[in-house]
C-alpha positions as a Markdown table, in Angstrom:
| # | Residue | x | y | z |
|---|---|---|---|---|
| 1 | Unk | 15.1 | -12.3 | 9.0 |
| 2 | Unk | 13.8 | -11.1 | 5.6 |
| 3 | Unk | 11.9 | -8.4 | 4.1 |
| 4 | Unk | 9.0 | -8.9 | 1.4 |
| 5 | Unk | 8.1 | -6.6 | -1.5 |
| 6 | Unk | 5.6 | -6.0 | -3.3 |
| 7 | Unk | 5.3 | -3.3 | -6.0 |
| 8 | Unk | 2.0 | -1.2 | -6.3 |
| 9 | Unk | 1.3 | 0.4 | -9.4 |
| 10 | Unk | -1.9 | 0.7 | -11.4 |
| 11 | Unk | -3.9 | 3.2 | -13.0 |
| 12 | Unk | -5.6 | 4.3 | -9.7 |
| 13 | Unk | -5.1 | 3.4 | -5.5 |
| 14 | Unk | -7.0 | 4.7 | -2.6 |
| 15 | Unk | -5.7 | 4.5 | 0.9 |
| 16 | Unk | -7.7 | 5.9 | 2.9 |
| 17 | Unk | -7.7 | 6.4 | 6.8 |
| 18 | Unk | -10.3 | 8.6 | 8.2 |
| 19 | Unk | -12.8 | 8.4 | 5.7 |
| 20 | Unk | -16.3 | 8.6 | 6.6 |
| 21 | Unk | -19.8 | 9.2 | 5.2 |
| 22 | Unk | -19.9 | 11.2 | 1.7 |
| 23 | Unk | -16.1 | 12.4 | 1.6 |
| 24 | Unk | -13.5 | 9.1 | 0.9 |
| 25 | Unk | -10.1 | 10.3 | 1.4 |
| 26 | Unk | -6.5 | 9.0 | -0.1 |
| 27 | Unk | -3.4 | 9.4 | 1.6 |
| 28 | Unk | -0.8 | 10.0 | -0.3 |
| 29 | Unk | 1.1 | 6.8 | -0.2 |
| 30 | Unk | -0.3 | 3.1 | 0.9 |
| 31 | Unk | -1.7 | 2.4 | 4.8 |
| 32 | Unk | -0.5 | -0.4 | 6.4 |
| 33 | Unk | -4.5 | -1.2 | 6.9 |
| 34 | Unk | -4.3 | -0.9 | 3.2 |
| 35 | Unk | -1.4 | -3.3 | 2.4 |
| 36 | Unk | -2.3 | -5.9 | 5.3 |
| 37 | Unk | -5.6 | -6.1 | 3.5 |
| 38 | Unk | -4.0 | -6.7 | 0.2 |
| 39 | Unk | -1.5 | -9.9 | 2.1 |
| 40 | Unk | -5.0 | -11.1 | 4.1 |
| 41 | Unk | -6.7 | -11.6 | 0.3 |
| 42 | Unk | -3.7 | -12.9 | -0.8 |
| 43 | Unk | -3.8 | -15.9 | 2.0 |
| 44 | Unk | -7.8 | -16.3 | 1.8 |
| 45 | Unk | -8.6 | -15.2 | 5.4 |
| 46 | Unk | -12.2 | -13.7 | 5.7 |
| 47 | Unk | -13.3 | -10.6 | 7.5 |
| 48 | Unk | -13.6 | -11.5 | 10.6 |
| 49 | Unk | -10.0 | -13.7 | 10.9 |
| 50 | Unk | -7.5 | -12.9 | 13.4 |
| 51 | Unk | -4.2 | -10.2 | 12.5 |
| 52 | Unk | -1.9 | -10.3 | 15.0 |
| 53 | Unk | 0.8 | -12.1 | 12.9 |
| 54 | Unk | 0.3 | -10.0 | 10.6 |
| 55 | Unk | 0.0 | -6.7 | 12.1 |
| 56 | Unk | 3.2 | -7.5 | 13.5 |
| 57 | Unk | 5.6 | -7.4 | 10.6 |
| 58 | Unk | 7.2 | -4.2 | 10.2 |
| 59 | Unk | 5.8 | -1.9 | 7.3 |
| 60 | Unk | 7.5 | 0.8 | 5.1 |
| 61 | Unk | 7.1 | 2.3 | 1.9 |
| 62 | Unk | 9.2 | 4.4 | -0.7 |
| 63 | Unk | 7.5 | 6.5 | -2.9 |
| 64 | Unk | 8.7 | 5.7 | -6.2 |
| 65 | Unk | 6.7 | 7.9 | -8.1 |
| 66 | Unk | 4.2 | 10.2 | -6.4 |
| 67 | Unk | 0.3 | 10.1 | -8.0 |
| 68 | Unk | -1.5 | 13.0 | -8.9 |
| 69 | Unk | -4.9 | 13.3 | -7.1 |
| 70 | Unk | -8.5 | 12.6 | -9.0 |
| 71 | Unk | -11.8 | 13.3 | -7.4 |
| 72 | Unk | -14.7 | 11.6 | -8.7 |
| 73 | Unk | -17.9 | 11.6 | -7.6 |
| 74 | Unk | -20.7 | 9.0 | -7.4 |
| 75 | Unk | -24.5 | 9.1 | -6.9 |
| 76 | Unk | -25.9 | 7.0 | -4.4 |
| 77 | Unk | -29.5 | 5.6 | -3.5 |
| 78 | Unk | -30.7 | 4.8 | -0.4 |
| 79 | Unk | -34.0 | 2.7 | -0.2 |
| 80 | Unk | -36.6 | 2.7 | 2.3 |
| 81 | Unk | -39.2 | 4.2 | 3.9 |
| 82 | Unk | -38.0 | 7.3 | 1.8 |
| 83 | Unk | -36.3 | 7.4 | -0.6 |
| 84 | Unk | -32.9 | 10.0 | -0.8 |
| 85 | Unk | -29.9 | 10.3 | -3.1 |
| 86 | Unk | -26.6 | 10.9 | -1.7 |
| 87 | Unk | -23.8 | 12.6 | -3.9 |
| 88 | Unk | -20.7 | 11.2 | -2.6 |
| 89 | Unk | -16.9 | 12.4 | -3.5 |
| 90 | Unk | -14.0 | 9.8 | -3.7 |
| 91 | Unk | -10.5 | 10.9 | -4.3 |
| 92 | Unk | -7.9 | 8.4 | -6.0 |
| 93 | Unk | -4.2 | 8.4 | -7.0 |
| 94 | Unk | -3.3 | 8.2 | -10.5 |
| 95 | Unk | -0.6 | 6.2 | -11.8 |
| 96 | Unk | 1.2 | 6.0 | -8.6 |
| 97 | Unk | 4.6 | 3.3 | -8.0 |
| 98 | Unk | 5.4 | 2.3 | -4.6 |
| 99 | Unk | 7.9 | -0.1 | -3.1 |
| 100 | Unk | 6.2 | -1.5 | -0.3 |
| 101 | Unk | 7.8 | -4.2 | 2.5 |
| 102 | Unk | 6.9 | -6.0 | 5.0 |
| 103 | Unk | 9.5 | -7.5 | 7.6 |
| 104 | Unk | 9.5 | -10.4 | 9.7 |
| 105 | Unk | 12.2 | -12.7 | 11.8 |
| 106 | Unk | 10.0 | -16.1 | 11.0 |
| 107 | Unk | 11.3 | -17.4 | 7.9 |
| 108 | Unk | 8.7 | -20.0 | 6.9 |
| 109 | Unk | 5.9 | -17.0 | 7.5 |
| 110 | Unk | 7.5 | -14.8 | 5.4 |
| 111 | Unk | 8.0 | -17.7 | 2.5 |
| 112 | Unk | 4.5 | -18.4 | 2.9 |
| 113 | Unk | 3.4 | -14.7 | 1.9 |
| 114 | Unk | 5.2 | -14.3 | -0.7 |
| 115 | Unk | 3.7 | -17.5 | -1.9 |
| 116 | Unk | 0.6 | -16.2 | -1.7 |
| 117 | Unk | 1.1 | -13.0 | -3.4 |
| 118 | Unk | 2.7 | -15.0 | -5.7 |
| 119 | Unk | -0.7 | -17.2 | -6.5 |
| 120 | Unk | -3.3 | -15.3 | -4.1 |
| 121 | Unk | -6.9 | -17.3 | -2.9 |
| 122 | Unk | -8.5 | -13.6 | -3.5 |
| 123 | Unk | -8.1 | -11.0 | -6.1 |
| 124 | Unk | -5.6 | -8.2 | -5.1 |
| 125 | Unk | -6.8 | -4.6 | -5.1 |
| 126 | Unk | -4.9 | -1.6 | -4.5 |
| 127 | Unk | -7.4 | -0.1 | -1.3 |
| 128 | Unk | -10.5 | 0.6 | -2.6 |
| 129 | Unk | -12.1 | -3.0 | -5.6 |
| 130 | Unk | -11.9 | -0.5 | -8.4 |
| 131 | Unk | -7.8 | -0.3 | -8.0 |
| 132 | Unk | -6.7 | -3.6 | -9.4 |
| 133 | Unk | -2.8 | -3.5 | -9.3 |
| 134 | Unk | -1.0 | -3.9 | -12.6 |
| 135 | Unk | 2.1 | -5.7 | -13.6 |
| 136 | Unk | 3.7 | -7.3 | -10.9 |
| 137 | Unk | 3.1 | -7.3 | -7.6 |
| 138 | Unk | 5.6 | -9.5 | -5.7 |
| 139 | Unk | 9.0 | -9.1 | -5.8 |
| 140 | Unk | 10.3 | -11.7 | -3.9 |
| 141 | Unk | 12.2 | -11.7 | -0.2 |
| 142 | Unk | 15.4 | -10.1 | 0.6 |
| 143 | Unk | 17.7 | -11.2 | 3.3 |
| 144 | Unk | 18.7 | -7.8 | 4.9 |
| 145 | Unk | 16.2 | -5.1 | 7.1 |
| 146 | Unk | 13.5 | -3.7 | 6.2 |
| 147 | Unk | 15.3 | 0.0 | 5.3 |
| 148 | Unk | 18.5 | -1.7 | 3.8 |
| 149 | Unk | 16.1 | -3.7 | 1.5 |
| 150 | Unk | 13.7 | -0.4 | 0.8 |
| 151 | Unk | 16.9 | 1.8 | -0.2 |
| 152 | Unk | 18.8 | -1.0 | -2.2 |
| 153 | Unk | 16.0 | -2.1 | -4.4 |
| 154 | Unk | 16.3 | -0.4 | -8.1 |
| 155 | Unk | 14.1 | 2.0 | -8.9 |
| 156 | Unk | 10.4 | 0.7 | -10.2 |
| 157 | Unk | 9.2 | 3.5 | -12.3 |
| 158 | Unk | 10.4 | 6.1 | -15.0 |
| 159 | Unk | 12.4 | 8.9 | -14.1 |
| 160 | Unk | 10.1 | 12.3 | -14.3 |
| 161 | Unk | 10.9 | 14.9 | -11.9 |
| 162 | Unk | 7.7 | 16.5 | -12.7 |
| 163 | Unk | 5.6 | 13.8 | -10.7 |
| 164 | Unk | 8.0 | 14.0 | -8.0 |
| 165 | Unk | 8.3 | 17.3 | -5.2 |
| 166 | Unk | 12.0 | 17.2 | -4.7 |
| 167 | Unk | 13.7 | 16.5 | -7.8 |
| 168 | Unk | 16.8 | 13.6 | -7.0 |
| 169 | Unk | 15.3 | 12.2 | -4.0 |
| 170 | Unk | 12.4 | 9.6 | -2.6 |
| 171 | Unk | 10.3 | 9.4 | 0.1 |
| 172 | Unk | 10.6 | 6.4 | 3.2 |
| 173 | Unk | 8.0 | 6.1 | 5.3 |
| 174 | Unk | 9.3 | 3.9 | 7.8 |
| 175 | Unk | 7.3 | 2.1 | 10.8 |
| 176 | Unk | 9.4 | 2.7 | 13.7 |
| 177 | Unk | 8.8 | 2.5 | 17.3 |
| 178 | Unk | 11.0 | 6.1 | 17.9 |
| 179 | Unk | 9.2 | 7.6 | 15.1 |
| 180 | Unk | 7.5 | 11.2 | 15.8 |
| 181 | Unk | 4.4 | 10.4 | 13.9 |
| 182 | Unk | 1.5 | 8.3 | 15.1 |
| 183 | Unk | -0.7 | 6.6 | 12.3 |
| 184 | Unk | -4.3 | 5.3 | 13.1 |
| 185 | Unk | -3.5 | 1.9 | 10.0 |
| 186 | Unk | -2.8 | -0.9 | 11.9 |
| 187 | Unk | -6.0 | -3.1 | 11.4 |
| 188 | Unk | -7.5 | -5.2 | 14.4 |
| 189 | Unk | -10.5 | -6.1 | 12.7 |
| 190 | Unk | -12.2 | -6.2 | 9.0 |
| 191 | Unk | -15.3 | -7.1 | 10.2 |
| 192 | Unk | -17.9 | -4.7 | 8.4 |
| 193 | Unk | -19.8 | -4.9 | 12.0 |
| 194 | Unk | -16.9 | -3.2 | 13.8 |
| 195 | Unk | -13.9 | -2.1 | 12.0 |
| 196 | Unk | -11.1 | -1.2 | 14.8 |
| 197 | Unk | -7.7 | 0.4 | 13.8 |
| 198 | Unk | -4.7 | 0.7 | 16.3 |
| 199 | Unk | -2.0 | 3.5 | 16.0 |
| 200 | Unk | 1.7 | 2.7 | 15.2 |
| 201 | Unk | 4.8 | 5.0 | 15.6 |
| 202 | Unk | 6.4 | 5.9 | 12.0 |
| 203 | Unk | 9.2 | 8.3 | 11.0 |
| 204 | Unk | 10.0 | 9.8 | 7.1 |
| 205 | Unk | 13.5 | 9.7 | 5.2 |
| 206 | Unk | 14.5 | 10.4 | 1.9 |
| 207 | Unk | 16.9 | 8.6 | -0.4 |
| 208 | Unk | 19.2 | 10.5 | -2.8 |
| 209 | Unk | 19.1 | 8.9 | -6.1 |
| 210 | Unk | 22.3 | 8.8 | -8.3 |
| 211 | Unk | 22.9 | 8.1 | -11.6 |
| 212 | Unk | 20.6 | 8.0 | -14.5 |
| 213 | Unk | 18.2 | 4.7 | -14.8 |
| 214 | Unk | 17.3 | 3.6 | -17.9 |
| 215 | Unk | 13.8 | 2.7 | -18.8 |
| 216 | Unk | 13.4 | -0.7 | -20.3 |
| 217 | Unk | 10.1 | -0.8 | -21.5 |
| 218 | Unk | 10.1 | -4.6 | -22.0 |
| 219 | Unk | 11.2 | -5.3 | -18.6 |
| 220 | Unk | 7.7 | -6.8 | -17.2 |
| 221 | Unk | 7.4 | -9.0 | -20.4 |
| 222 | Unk | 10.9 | -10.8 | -19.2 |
């Protein structure tokens, strides 16, 4: 058993759930629809390709630095018979760091996706083609549970309290089958001619940072 993870950080991410028509949503840390995407580009499947052995690793996140919210706007044009323009608001997170894992019990799968993070058949995209990640985005595997490896991992972004809403601690998001909330981000289908999402059970922790960590700014050069 092992647990992959992948760092997402960039100037702006989108994960949205319920979006629909002019109004695109962000939730405040990545979908698993979101992230399974980003593994399925990473392996080459197309749209319409099966998910079930993907859907079935186990997803969490830890908020390593929470984003401040943009909303942008954008004019669109719809041809035809008459012509209309649509004003449209999306919303983004700004300069956002997550930890992000995926676990699984088969070994060879899980060395596979990391290879293909490692050298993905598609760009990578952090929800929306306008969110290119930056830096690195795979970590490697870890040999321990998906929690164990989400708490132990060192911190990926500068300490600033004021990004953060409790000062000294991080957020989990944890899929879990006992979990009180139910998300509608497990993806059965990509196809743009029907898009189907299933709902998972997930539950929220916090981890209590201690001690000081010290930026090294040339640490992604290395």
């Amino acid at each position: 058993m092992s647990t992959l993870l992948l760092r997402f950080a960039g100037p702006m991410q989108a994960w949205g759930v319920d979006s629909r028509f002019e109004i695109r949503k962000t939730n405040r840390e990545p979908t698993k629809s979101g992230a399974t995407g980003l593994l399925a580009a990473a392996l080459g499947l197309r749209r319409d390709a099966p998910l079930g052995k993907l859907t079935a690793l186990r997803f969490g996140v830890r908020v390593d630095r929470e984003g401040r919210l943009l909303r942008d706007f954008h004019m669109v044009h719809q041809q035809g018979g008459k012509q209309a323009v649509f004003v449209t608001e999306r919303y983004y997170l700004c300069d956002a760091v997550f930890l992000v894992g995926f676990y699984g019990e088969d070994e060879a799968w899980m060395r596979q996706l990391e290879e293909a993070v490692s050298h993905p058949a598609f760009p990578l995209f952090l929800g929306r083609r306008s969110c290119p990640p930056e830096g690195r985005v795979c970590l490697g595997l870890r040999e321990m549970d998906l929690e164990q490896a989400l708490r132990q991992e060192p911190y990926l972004a500068v300490r600033d309290w004021g990004w953060n809403k409790t000062p000294g601690q991080a957020r989990l998001l944890l899929e879990d089958s006992m979990g009180s909330a139910y998300l509608a981000d497990v993806p059965v289908s990509y196809s743009p001619e029907k898009r189907q999402y299933a709902y998972r059970a997930a539950r929220e922790a916090w981890l209590a940072w201690t001690g000081e960590e010290e930026h090294d700014p040339m640490q992604e050069l290395r």
